[in-house]
TORFI-719414 format. One line per 2 residues: number of its first residue (from 0); their letters; for each residue y negated, z, x negated of N, C-alpha, C, CB. Coordinates in Angstrom, 3 decimals, always signed. Atoms other than C-alpha are relative to their C-alpha. Glycine has a CB too. Example, Ala and Ser with C-alpha at 12.3 -4.5 7.8 and 13.67 -1.06 7.14 Angstrom:
<sites>
0> AS> +1.190 +0.000 -0.890 +4.500 +7.800 -12.300 -1.200 +0.000 -0.900 -0.027 +1.246 +0.992 | +1.190 -0.060 +0.820 +1.060 +7.140 -13.670 -1.090 +0.730 +0.770 -0.462 -1.415 -0.414
</sites>
This chain:
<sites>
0> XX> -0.398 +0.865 +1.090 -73.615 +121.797 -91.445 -0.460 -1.432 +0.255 +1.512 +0.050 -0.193 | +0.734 +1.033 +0.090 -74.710 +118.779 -89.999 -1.060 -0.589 +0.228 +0.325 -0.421 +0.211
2> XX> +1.832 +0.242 +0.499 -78.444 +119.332 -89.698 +0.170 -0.339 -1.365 -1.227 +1.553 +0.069 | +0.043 +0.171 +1.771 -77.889 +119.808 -93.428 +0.323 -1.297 -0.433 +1.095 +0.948 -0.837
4> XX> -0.459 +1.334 +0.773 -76.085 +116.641 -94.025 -1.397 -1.190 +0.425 +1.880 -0.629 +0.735 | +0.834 +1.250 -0.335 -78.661 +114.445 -91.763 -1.286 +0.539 -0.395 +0.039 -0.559 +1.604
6> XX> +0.915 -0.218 +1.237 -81.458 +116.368 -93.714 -0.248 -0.645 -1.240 +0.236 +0.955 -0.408 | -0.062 +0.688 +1.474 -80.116 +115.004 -96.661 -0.164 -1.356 +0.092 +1.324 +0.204 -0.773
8> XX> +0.163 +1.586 -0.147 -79.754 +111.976 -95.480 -1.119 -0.666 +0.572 +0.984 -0.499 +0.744 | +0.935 +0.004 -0.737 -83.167 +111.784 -93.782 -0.701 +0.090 -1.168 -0.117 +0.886 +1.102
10> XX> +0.945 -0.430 +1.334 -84.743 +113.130 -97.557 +0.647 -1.311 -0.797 +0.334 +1.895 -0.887 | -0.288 +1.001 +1.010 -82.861 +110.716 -99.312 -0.382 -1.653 +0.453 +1.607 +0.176 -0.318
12> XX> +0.948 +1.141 -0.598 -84.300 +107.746 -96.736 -0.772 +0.027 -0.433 -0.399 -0.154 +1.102 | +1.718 +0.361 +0.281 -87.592 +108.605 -97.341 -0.369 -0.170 -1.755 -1.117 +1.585 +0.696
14> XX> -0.199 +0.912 +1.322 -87.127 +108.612 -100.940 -0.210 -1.129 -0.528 +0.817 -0.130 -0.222 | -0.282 +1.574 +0.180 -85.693 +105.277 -100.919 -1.230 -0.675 +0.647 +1.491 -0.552 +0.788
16> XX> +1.169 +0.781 -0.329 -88.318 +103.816 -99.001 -1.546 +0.120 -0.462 -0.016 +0.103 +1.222 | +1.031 -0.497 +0.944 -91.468 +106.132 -101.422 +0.659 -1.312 -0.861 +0.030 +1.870 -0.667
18> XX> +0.083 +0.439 +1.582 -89.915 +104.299 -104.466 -0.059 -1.409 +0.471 +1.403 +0.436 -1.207 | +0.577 +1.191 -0.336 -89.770 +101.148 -102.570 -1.536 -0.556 +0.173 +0.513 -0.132 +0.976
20> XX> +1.157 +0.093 -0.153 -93.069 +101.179 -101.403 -0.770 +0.149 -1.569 -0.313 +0.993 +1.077 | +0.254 -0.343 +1.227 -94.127 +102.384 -104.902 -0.030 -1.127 -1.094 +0.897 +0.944 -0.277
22> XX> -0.232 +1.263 +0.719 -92.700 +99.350 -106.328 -0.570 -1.257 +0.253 +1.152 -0.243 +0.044 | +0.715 +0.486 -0.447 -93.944 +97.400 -104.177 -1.624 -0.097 -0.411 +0.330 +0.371 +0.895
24> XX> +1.251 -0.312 +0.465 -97.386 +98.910 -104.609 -0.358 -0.806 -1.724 +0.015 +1.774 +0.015 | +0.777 +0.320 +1.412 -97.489 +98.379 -108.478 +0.553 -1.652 -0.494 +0.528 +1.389 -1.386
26> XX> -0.210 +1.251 -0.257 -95.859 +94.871 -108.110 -1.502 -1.437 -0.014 +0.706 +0.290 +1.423 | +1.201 +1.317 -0.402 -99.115 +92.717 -106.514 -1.080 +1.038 +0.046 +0.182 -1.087 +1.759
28> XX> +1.301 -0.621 -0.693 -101.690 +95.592 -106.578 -0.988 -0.551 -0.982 -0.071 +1.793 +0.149 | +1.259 +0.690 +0.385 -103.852 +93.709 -109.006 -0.333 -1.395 +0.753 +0.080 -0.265 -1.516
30> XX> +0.813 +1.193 -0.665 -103.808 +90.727 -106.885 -0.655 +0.180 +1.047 +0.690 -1.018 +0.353 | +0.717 -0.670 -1.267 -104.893 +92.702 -103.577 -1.556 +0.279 -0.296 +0.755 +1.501 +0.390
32> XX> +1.164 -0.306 +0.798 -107.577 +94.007 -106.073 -1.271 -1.423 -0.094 +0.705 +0.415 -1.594 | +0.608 +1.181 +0.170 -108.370 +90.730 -107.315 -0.616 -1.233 +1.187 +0.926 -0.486 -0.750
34> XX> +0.079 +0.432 -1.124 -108.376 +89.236 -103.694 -1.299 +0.185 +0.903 +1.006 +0.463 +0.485 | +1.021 -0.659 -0.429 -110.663 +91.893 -102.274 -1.406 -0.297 -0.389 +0.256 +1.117 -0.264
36> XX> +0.770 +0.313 +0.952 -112.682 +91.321 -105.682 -1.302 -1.621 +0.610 +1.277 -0.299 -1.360 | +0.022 +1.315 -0.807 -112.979 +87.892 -104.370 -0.723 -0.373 +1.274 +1.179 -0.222 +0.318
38> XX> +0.755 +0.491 -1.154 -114.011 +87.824 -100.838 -1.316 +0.852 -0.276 +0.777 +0.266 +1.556 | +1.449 -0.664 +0.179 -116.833 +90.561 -101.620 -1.083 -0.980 -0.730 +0.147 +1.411 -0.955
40> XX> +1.016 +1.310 +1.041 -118.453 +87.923 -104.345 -0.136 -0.945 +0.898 +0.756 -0.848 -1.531 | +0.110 +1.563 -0.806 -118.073 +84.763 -101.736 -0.622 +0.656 +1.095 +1.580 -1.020 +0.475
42> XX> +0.709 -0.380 -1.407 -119.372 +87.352 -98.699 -1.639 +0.203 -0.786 +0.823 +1.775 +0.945 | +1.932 -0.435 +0.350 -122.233 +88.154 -101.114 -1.091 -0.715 -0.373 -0.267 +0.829 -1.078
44> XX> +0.925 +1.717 +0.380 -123.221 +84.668 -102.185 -0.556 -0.487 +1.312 +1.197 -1.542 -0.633 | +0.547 +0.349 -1.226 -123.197 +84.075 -98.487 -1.393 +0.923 +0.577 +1.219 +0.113 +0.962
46> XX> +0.722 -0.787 -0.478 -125.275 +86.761 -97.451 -1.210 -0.096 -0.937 +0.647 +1.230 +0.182 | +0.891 -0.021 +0.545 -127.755 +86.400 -100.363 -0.772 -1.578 +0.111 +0.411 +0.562 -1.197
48> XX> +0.763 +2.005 -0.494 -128.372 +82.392 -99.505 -0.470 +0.064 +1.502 +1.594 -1.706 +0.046 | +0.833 -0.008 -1.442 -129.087 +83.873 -95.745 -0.938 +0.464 +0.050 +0.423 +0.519 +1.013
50> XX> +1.706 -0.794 +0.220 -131.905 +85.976 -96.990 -0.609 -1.471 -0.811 -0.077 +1.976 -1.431 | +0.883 +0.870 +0.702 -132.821 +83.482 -99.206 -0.633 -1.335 +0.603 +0.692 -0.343 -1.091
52> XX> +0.446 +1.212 -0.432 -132.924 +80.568 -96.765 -0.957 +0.775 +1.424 +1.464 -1.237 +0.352 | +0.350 -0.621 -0.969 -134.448 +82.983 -93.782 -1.552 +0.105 +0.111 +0.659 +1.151 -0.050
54> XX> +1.524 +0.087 -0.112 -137.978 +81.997 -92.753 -0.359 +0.855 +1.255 -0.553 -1.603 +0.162 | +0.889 -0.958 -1.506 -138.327 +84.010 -88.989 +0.194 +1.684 -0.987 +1.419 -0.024 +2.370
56> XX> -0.379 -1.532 +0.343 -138.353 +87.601 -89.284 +0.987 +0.389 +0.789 -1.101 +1.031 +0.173 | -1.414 -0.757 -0.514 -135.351 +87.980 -87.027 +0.958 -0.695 -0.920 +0.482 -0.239 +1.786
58> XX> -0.988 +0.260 +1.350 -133.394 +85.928 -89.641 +0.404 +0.846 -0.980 -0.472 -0.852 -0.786 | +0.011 -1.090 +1.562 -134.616 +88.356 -92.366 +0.833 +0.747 +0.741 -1.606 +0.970 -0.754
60> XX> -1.004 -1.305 -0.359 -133.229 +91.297 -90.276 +1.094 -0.266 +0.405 -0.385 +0.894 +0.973 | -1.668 +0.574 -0.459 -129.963 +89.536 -88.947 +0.367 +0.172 -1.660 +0.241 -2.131 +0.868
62> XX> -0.421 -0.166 +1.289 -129.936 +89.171 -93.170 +0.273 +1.135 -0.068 -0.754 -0.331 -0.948 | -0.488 -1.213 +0.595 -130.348 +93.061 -94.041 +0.949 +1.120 +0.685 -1.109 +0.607 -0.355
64> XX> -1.389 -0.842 -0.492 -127.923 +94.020 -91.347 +1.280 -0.278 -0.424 +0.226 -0.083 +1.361 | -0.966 +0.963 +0.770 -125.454 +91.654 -93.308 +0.006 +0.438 -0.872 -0.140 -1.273 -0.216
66> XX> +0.029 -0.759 +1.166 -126.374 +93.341 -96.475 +0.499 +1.244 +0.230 -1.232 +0.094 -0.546 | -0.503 -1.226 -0.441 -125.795 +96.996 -94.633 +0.992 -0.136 +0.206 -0.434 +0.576 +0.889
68> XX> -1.498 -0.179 -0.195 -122.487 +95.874 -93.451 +0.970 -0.654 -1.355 +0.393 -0.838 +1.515 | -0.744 +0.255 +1.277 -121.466 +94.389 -96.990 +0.356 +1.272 -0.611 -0.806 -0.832 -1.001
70> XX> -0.506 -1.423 +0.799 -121.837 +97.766 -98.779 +0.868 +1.125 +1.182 -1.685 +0.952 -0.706 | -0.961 -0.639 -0.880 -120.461 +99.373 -95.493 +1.566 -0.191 -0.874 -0.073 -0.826 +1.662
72> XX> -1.352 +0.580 +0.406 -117.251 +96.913 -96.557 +0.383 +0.475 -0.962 +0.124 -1.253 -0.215 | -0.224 -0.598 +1.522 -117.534 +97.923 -100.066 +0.721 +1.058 -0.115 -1.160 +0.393 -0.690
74> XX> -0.521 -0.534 +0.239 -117.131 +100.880 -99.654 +1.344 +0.234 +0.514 -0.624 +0.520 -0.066 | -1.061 -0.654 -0.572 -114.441 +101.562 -97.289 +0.837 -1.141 -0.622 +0.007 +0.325 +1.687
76> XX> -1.005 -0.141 +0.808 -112.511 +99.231 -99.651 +0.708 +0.584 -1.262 +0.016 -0.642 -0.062 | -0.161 -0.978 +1.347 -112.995 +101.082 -102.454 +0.803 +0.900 +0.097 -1.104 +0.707 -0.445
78> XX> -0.565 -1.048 -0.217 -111.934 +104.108 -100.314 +1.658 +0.043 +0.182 -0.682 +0.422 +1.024 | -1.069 +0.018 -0.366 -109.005 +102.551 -99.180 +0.630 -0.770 -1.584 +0.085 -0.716 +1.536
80> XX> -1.444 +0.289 +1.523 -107.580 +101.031 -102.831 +0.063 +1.312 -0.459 -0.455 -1.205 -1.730 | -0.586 -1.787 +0.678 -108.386 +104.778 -104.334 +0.954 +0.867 +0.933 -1.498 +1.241 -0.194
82> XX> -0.708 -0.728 -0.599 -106.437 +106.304 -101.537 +1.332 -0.107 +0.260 -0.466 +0.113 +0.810 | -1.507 +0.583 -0.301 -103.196 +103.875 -100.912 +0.761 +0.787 -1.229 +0.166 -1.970 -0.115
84> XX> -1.086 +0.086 +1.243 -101.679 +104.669 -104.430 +0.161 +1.847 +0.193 -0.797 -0.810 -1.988 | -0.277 -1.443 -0.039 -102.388 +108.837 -103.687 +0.377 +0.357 +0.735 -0.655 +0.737 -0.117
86> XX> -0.490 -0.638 -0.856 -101.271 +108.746 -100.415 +1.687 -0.327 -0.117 -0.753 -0.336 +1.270 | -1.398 -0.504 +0.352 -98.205 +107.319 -101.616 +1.130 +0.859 -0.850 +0.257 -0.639 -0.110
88> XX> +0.291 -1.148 +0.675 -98.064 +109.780 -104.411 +0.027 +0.946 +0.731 -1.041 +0.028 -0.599 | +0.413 -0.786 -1.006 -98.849 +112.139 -101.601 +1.465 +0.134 +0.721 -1.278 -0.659 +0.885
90> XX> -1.303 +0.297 -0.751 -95.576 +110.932 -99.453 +0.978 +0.146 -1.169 +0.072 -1.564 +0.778 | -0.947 -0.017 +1.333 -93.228 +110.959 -103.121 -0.260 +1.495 -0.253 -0.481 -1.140 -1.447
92> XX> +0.108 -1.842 +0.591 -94.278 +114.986 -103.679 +0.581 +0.621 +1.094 -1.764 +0.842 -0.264 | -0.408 -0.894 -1.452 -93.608 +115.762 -99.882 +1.524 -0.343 -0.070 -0.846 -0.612 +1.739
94> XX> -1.610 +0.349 -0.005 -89.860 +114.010 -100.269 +0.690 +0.498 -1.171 +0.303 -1.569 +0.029 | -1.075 -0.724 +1.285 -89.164 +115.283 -103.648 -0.258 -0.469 -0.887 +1.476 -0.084 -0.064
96> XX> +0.088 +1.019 +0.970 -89.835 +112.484 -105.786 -0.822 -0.386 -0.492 +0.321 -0.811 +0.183 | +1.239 +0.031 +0.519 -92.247 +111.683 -108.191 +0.111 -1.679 -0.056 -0.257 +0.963 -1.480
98> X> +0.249 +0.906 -0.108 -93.365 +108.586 -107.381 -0.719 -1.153 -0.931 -0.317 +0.289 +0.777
</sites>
């Protein structure tokens, strides 16, 4: 009987802390967005004025490894805004709750 109770009370934690998080989440997630949005445009202005000002040829290539690790960045933020909102979605189906 009192696995069962601290079950419940262990399901009904995580709950509470899914819908928190949840709330959280849809709270500031356009400014995280907008943030992200943000440094990618100011990393890419930078990176396109280092090719552009780059007279050696190790400049140029210090540039297109700067370009390779921009879209690197890209993506794995992309991966990680499409994934936060399903993995908490993900955590809200495993507790019970539709998140």
């Amino acid at each position: 009987m009192t696995n069962l109770l601290a079950a419940k009370t262990l399901n009904e934690s995580l709950a509470e802390i899914v819908a928190n998080i949840s709330t959280l989440m849809d709270s500031f997630w356009i400014y995280i967005v907008l943030a992200l949005a943000a440094v990618v445009v100011i990393w890419g202005a930078y990176v396109g004025i280092k090719i552009a000002i780059a007279h050696k040829n190790e400049e140029k290539i210090n540039a297109r490894d700067m370009i390779k690790n921009l879209i690197i960045g890209i993506i794995i933020i992309f991966v990680v805004a499409m994934g936060a909102p399903l993995l908490i979605e993900g955590l809200g189906a495993w507790v019970g709750i539709s998140a």
